[in-house]
Structure formats: structure tokens, C-alpha cells
Backbone as CSV, one residue per row, in Angstrom:
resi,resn,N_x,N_y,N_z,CA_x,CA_y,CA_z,C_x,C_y,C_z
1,UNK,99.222,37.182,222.498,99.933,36.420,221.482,99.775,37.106,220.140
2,UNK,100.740,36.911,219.423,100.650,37.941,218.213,99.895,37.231,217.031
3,UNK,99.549,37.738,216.272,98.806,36.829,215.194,98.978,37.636,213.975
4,UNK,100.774,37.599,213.548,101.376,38.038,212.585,101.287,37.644,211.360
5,UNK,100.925,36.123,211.530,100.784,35.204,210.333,99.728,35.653,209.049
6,UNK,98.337,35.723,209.486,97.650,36.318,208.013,98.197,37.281,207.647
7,UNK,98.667,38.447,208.079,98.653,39.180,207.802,99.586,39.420,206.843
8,UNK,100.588,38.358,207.257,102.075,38.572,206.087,101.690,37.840,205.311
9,UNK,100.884,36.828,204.825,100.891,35.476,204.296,101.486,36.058,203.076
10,UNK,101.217,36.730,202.406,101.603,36.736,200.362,103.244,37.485,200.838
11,UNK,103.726,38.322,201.706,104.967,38.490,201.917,106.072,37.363,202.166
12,UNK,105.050,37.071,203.211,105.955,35.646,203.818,106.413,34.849,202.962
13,UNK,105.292,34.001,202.138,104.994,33.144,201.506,106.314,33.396,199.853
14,UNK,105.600,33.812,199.681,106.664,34.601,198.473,108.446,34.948,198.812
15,UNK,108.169,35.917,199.481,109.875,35.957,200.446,110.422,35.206,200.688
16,UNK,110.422,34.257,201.809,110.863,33.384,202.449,110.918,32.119,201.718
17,UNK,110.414,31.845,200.477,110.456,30.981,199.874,111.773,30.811,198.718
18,UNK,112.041,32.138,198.611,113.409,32.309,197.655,114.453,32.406,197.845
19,UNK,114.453,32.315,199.434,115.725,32.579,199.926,116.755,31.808,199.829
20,UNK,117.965,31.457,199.957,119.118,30.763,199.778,119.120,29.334,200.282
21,UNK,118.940,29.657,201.768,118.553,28.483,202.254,117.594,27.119,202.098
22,UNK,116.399,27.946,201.676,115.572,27.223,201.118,114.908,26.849,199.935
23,UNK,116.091,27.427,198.693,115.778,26.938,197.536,115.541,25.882,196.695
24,UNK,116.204,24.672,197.655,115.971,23.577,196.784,115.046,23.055,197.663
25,UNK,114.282,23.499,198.808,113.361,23.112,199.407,113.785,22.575,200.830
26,UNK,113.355,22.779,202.041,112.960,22.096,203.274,112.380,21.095,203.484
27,UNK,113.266,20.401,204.675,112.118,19.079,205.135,111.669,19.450,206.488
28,UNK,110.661,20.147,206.679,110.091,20.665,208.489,109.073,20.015,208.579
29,UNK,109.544,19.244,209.814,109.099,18.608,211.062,107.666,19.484,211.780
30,UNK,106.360,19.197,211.998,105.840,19.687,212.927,105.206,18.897,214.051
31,UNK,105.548,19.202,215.244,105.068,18.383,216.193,103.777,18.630,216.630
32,UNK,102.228,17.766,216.476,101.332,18.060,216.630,101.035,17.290,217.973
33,UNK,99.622,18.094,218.533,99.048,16.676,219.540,97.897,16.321,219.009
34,UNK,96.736,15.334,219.111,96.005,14.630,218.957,94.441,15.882,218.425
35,UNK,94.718,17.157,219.258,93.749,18.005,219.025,93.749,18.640,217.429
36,UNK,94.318,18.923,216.988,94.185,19.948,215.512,95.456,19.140,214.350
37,UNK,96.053,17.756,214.793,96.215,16.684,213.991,95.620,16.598,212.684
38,UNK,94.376,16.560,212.725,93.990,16.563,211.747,93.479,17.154,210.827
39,UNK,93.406,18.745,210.767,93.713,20.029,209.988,95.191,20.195,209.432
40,UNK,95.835,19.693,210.177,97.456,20.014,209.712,97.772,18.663,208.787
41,UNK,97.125,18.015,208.828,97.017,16.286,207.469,96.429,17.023,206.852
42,UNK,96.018,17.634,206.355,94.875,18.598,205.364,95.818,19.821,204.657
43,UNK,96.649,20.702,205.782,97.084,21.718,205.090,98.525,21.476,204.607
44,UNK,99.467,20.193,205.437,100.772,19.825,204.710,100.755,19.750,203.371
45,UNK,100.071,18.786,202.717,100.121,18.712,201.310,100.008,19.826,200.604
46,UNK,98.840,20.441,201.084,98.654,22.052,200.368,99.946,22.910,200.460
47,UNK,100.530,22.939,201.018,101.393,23.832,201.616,102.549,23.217,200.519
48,UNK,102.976,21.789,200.778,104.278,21.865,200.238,103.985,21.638,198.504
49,UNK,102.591,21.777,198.224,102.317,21.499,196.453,102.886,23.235,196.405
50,UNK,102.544,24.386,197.230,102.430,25.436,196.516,104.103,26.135,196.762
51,UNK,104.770,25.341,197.920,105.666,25.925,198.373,107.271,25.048,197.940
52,UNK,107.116,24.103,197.168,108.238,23.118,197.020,109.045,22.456,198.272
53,UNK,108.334,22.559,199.789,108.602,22.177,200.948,108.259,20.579,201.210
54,UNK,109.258,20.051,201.792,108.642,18.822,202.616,108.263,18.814,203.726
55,UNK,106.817,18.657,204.356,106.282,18.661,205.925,105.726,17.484,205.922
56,UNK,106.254,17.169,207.300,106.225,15.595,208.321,105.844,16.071,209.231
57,UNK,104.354,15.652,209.142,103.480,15.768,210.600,103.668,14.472,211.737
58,UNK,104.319,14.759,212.911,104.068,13.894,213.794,103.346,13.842,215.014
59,UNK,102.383,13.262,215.299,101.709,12.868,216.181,102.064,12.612,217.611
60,UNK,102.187,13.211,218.839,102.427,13.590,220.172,101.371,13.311,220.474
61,UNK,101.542,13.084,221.786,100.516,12.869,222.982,100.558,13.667,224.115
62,UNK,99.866,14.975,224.314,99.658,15.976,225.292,100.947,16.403,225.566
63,UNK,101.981,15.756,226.750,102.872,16.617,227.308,104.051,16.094,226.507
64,UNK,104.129,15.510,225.459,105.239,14.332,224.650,105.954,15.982,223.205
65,UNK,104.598,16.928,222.905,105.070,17.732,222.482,105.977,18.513,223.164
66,UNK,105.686,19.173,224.260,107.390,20.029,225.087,108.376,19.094,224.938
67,UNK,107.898,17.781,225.580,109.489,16.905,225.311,109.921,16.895,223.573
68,UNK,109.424,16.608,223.102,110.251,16.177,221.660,110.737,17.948,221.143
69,UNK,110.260,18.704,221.973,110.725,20.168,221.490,112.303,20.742,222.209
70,UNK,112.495,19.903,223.061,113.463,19.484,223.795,114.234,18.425,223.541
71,UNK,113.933,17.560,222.512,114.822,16.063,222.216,115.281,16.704,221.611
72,UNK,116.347,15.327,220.231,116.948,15.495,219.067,116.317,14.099,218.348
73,UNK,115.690,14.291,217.423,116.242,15.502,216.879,115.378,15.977,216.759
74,UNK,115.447,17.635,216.478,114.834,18.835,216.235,113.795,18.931,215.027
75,UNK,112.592,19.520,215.626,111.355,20.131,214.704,111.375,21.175,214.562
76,UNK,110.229,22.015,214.285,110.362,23.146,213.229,109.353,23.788,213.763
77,UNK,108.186,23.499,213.946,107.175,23.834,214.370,106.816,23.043,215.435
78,UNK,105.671,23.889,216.320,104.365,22.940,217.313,103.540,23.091,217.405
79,UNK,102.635,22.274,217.316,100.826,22.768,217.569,100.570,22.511,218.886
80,UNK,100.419,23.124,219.008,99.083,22.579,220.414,97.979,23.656,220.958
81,UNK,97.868,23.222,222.180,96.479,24.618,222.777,97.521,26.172,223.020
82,UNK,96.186,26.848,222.354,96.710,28.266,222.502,97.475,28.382,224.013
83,UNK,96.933,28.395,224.754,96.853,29.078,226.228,98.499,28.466,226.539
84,UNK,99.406,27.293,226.041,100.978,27.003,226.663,101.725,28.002,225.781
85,UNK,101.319,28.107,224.971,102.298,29.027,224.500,103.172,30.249,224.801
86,UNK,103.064,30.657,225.253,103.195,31.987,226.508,104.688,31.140,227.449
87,UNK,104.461,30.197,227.600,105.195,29.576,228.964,105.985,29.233,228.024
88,UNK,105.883,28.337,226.926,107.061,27.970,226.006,108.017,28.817,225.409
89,UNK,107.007,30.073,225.166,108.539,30.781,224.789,109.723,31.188,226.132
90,UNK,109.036,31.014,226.819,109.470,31.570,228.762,110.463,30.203,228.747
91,UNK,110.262,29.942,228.424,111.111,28.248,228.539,112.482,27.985,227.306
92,UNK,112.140,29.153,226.533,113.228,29.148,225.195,112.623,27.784,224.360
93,UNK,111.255,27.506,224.429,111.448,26.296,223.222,110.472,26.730,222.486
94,UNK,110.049,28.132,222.086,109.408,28.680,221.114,110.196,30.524,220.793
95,UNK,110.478,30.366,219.606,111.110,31.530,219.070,109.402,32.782,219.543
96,UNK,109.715,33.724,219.953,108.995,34.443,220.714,109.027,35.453,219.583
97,UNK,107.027,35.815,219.325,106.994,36.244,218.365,106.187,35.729,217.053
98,UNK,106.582,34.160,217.178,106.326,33.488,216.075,104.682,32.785,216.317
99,UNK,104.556,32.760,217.525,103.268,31.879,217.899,101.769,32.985,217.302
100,UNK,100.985,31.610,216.512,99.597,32.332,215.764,98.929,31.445,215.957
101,UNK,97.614,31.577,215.910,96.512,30.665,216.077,95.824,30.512,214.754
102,UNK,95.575,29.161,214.753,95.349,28.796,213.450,93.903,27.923,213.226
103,UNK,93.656,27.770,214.300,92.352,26.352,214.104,91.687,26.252,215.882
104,UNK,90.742,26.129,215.728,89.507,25.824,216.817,88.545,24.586,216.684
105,UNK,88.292,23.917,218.033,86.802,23.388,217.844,86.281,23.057,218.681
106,UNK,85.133,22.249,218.819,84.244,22.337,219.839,84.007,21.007,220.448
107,UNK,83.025,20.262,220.508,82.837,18.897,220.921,81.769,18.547,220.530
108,UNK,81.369,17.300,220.198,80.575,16.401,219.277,80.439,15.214,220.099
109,UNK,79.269,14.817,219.352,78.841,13.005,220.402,78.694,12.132,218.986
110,UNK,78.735,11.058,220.039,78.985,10.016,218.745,78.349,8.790,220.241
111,UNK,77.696,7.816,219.467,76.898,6.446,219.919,77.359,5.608,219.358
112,UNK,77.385,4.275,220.033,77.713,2.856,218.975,76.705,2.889,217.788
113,UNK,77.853,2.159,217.152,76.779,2.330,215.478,75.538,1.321,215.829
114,UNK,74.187,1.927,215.433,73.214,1.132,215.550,72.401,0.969,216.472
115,UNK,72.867,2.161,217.713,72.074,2.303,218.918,70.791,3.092,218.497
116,UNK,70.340,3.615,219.250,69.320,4.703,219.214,69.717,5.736,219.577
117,UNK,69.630,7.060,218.959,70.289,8.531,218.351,68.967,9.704,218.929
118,UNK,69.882,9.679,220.448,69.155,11.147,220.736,69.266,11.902,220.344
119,UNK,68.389,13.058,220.122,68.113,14.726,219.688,69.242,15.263,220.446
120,UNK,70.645,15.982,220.474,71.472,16.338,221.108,71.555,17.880,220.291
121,UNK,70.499,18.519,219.649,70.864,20.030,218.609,70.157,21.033,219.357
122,UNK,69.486,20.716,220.480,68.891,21.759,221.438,70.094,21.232,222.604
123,UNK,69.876,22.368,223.552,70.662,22.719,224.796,69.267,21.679,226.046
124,UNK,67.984,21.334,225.555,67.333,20.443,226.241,67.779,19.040,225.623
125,UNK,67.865,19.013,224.692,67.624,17.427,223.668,69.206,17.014,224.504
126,UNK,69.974,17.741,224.575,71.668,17.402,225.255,71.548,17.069,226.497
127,UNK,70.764,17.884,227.238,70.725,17.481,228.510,69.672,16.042,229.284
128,UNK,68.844,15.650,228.004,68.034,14.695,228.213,68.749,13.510,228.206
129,UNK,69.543,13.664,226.634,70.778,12.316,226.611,71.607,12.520,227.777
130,UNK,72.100,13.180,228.415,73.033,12.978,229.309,72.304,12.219,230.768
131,UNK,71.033,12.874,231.079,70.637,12.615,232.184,70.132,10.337,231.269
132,UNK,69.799,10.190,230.476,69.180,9.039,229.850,69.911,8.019,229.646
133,UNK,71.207,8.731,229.696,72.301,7.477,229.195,73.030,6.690,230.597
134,UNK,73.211,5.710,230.293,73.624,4.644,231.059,75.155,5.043,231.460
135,UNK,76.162,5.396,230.558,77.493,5.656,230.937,77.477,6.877,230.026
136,UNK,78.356,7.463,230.117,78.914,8.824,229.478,80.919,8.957,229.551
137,UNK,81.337,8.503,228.524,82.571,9.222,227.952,83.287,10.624,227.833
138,UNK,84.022,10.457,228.468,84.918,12.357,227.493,86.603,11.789,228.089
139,UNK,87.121,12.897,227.561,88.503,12.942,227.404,88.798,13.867,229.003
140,UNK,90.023,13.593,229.583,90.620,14.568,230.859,91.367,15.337,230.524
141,UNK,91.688,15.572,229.164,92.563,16.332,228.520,91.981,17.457,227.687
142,UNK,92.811,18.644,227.182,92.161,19.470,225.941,90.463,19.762,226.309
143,UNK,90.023,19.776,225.887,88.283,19.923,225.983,87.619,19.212,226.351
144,UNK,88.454,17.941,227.451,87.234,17.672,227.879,87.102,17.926,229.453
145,UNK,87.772,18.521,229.931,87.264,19.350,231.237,85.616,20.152,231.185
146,UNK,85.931,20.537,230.066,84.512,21.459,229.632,83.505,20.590,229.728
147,UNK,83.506,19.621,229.613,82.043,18.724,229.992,81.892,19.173,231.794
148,UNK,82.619,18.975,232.496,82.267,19.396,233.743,81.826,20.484,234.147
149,UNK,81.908,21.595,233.536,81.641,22.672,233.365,80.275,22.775,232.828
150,UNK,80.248,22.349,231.993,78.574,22.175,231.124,77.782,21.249,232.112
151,UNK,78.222,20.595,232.265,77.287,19.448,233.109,76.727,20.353,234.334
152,UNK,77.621,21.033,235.616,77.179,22.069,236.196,76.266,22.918,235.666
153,UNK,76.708,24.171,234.533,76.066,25.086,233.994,74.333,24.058,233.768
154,UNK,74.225,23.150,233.302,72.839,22.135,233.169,72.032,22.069,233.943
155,UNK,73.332,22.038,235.549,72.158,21.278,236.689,72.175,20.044,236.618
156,UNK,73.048,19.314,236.212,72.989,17.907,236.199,73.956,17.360,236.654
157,UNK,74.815,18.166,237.349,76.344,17.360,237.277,76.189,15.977,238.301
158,UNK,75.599,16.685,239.626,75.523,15.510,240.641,74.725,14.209,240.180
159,UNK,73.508,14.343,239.512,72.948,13.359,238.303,73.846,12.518,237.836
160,UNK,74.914,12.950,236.799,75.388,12.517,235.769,77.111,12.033,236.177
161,UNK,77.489,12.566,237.621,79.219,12.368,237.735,79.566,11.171,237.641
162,UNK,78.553,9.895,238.569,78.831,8.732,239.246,78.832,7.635,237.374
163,UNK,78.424,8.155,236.451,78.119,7.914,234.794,79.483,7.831,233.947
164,UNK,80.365,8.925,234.145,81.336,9.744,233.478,82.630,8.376,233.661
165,UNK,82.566,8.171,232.232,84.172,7.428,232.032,84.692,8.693,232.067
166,UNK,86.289,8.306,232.123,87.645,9.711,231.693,88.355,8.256,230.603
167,UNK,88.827,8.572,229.280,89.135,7.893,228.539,90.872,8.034,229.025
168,UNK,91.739,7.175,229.039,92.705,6.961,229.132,93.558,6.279,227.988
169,UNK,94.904,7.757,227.409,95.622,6.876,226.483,95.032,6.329,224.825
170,UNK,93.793,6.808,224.801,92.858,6.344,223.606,91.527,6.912,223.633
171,UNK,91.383,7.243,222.104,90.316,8.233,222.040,88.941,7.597,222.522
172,UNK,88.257,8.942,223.028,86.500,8.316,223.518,85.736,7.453,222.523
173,UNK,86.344,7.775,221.026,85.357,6.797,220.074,85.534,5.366,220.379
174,UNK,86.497,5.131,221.058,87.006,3.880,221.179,86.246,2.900,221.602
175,UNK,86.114,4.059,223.162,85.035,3.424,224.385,83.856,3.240,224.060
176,UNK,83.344,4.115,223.292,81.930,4.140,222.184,81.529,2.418,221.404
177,UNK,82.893,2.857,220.320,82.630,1.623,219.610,82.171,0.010,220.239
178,UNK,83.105,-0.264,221.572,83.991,-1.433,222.275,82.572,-1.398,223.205
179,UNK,81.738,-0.741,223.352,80.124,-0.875,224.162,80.714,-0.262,225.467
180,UNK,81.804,0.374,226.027,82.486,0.530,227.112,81.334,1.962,227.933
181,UNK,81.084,2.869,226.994,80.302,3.690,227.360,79.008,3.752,226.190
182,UNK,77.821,4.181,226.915,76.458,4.516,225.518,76.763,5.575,224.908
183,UNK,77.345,6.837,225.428,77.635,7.773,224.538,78.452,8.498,224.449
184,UNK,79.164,9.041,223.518,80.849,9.628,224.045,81.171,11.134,223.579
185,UNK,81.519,12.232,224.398,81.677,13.635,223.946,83.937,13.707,223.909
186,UNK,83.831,14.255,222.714,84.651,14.844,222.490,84.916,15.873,221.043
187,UNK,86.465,16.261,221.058,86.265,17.303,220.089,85.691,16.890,218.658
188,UNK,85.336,17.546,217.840,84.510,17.510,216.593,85.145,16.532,215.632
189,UNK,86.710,17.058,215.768,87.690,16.674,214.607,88.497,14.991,214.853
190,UNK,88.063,14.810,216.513,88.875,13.401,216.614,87.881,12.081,217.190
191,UNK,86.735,12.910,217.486,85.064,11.630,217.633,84.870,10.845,215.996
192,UNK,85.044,11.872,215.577,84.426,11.013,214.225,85.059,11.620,212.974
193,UNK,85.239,10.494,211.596,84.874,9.448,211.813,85.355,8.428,212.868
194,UNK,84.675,7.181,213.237,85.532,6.242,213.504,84.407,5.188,213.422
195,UNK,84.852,3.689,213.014,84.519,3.027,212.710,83.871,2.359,214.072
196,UNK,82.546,1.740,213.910,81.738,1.383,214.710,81.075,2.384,215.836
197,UNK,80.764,3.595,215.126,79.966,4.454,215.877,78.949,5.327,215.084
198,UNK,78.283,5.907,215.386,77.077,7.025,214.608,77.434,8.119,215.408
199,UNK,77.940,9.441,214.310,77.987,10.453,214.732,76.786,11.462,214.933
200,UNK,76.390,11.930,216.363,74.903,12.499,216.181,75.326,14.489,215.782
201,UNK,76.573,14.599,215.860,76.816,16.290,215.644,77.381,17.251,216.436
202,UNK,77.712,17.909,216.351,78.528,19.135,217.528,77.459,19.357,218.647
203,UNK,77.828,19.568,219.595,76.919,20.402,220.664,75.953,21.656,220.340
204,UNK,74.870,21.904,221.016,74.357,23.114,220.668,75.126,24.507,220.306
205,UNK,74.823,25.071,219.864,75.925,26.353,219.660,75.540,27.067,220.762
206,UNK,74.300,27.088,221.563,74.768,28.022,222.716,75.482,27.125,223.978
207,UNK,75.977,25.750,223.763,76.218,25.149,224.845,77.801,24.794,224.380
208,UNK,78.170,25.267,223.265,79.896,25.179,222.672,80.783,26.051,223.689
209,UNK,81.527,25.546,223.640,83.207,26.047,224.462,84.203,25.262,223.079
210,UNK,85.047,26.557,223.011,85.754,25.650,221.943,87.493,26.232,222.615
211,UNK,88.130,24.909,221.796,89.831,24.573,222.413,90.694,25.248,221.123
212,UNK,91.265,25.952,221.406,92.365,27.128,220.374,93.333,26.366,220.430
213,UNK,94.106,25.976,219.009,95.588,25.941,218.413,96.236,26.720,217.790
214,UNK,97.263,27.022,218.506,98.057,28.081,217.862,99.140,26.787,217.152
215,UNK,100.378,27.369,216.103,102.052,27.008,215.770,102.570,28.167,216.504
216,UNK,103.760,27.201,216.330,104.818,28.368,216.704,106.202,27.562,216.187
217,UNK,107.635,28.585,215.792,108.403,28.081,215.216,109.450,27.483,216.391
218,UNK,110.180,26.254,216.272,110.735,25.823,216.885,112.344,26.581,217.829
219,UNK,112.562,26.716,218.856,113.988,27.534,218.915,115.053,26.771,218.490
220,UNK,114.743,25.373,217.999,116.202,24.582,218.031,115.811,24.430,216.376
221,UNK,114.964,24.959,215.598,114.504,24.698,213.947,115.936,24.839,213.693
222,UNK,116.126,24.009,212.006,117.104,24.603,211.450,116.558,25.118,210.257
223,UNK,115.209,25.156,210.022,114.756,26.032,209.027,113.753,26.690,209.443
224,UNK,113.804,28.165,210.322,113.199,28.867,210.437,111.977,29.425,209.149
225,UNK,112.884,30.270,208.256,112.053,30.734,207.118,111.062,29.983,206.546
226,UNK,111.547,28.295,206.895,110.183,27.692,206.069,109.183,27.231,206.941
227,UNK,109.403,27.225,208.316,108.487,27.387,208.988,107.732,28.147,209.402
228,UNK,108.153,29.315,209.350,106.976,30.575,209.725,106.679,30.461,208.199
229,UNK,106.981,30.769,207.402,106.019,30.508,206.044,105.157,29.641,206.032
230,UNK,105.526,28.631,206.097,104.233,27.631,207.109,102.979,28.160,207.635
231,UNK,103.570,28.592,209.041,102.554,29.342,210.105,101.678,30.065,209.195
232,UNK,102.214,31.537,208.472,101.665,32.185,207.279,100.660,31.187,206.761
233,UNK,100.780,30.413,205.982,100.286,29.827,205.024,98.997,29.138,206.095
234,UNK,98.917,28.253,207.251,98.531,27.588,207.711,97.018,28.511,208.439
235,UNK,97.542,30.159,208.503,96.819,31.160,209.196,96.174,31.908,208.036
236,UNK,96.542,31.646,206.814,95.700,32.665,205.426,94.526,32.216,205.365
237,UNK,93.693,32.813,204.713,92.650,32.896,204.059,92.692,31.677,203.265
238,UNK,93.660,31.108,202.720,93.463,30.114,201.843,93.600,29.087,202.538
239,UNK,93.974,28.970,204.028,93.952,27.936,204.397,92.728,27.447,204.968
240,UNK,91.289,28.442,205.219,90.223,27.989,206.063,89.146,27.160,205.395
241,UNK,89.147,26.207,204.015,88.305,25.405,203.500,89.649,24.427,204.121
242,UNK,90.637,24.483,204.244,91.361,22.762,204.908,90.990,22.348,205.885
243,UNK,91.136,23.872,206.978,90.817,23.276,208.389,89.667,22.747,208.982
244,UNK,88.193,23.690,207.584,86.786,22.967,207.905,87.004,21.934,207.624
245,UNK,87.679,21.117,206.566,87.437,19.803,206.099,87.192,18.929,207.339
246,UNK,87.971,18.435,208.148,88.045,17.915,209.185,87.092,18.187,210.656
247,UNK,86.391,19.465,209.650,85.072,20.019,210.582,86.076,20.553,212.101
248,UNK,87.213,20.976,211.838,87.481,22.128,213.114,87.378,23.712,212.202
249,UNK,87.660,25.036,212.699,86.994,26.045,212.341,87.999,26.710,212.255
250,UNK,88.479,27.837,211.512,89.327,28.425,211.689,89.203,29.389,212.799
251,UNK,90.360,30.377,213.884,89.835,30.987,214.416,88.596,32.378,214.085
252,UNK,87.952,33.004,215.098,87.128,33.597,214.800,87.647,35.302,214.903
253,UNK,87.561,36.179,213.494,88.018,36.982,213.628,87.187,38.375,213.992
């Protein structure tokens, strides 16, 4: 996948901004999913203070992004996990070429507010809460397959399977808050905050697996130029204090 975007950013950005089409400014659509949502609430505003653009982030649910990239009416951009991208342009619903990766993260636990807060910052202290806890949460989607994976890599899986909610339709903090599970893993940027839980922190760093978002510009856009300026902008240097905000990472170069 190409990762054209930093590299042009002050070309792009500048260029594509003067052009005819988009002089009195764009209104682009980006279709997000639930994973890197909330880095792109962070960099819209930035983007259209510096760029005189209007961006409308909308919120998808896993496979709801290909469809609405396929409805009408038409977006501009899409976020989602690196790894579809490849197939989408194969599919004509990504201008080929345009797809960059922009944001990463990992997975985090979070407890009902007011429980008792295991040590989860060692690769032992993680595996103690898991084997200790009464139920265990994660997502079947995006990153949270990777708990199964970790749970194996542990030695604990057969321990810990008969434990494991799969959250359905609504985030793991949910199940957290509602007493549904004692403790809940998911990504960094969509566990917490949330109201009625204690966030205990990301996973160990030698026990991280992290989930890649790329954009890419829409094939049915009707404003190309201000969407890859976008992408640009979303992939610069100036964009990686937005995407920490929300505690996901920019990619690693």
C-alpha cells in the first residue's frame, strides 16, 4: 500500500487547496468505523480551520462502511483496517493509489468503576487478572481476535475460554459498566473514557498487537482534491499530537 500522503502533505495541502473546484470550499463526507472514529473527531476540525473545508465524520459499523461506499449518497473518504484495502480498490470502491495509513492502536482494560484494579503493566500482572476474573469481555471484531491469540501465547486459553463474553452490536465498556462482565479488553481509543468504569491502561508493551487504519479516497467522491488533501493532512507530521489525543498512535515509521 502506498503511503504517499506525508510525503506530499505541504504540496498537497497548498495545491489542491486552490484549485477551482475547491475554492469556495468542500463538504467531504468520511466514512469511519468504530476503530480510529475517534482520531478523525480530533483531526476534522483541524483540518477544515486550516483548509476552509467542511468534514462530516460518519460513524459505520464494520461491514456498513463497503456498503455506504456503494450507496448514495456518496463519500469522499474511508477509514477502516489497513489489511481491506487492497480488495476495495479490486472492487472499484477505492481510487487505487490513494490508500495511506494514518493511525494505530492497541488494547486496554477497563473494570466497573469502584471494583478492585489489578496490576495489568507486566505480561504476569495481565495474566493473573485474566486467570482471577470471574468473566472476561472483548470485541469479535477489529482487535479483538487478538485476545485469543494472547490468551494461547499465555497458556491460559483453555483456563480462561469457558469466561470470555464476545460483545455484540455495543462496545465492551458497556458490558463492564452494566456488571455483565468483571473486566473488559478492547482497543485503547474506544474502552475508555466511558462512564461507569476505571480505566486500568494499555496492555504490556511486550504483550501489544496493534490494529492499522489506513483512508482512502472514495471512487464515487465528487471532491477528490479535497480529499486526498485530507489523507495528506490526516498522515503529516502535524497531524500526530491529534491522533495521540484519543491515545491511538500514529503509524510507526
Amino acid at each position: 500500500m502506498r503511503n504517499w500522503a506525508s510525503a506530499a502533505f505541504g504540496v498537497a495541502l497548498m495545491g489542491m487547496l486552490g484549485t477551482e473546484d475547491t475554492a469556495l470550499g468542500a463538504d467531504i463526507v468520511v466514512f469511519a468505523n468504530q476503530g480510529a472514529v475517534s482520531a478523525l473527531r480530533d483531526l476534522a476540525p483541524a483540518y477544515e480551520k486550516v483548509s476552509g473545508h467542511k468534514v462530516t465524520v460518519k460513524l459505520l459499523e464494520g461491514p456498513s462502511v463497503v456498503a455506504a461506499l456503494k450507496s448514495d449518497p456518496p463519500g469522499d473518504v474511508a477509514s477502516t483496517f489497513s489489511e481491506v484495502f487492497d480488495q476495495l480498490v479490486k472492487d472499484g470502491l477505492i481510487v487505487a493509489g490513494t490508500a495511506a495509513q494514518y493511525a494505530r492502536a492497541g488494547n486496554g482494560v477497563a473494570v466497573k468503576a469502584g471494583a478492585p484494579k489489578p496490576d495489568i503493566s507486566t505480561a504476569e500482572g495481565f495474566k493473573q487478572a485474566m486467570l482471577n476474573a470471574k468473566s472476561i469481555g472483548h470485541s469479535q471484531n477489529g482487535t479483538g481476535p487478538y485476545n485469543t491469540k494472547l490468551f494461547q501465547r499465555l497458556g491460559i486459553y483453555e483456563q480462561v475460554k469457558h469466561k470470555v463474553v464476545l460483545s455484540k452490536g455495543r462496545p465492551v465498556a458497556t458490558y463492564v459498566a452494566s456488571g455483565e462482565v468483571e473486566i473488559g479488553i478492547q482497543q485503547t481509543n474506544v474502552i475508555q473514557p466511558f462512564p461507569g468504569t476505571d480505566y486500568l491502561g494499555p496492555l504490556p508493551a511486550e504483550l501489544m498487537e496493534y490494529g492499522h487504519f489506513s483512508l482512502g479516497v472514495s471512487a464515487r467522491s465528487k471532491n477528490r482534491e479535497a480529499a486526498m488533501a485530507f489523507i495528506a493532512f490526516a498522515t503529516s507530521p502535524a497531524a500526530a499530537p491529534l491522533i495521540r489525543k484519543s491515545t491511538m498512535e500514529p503509524p510507526a515509521r
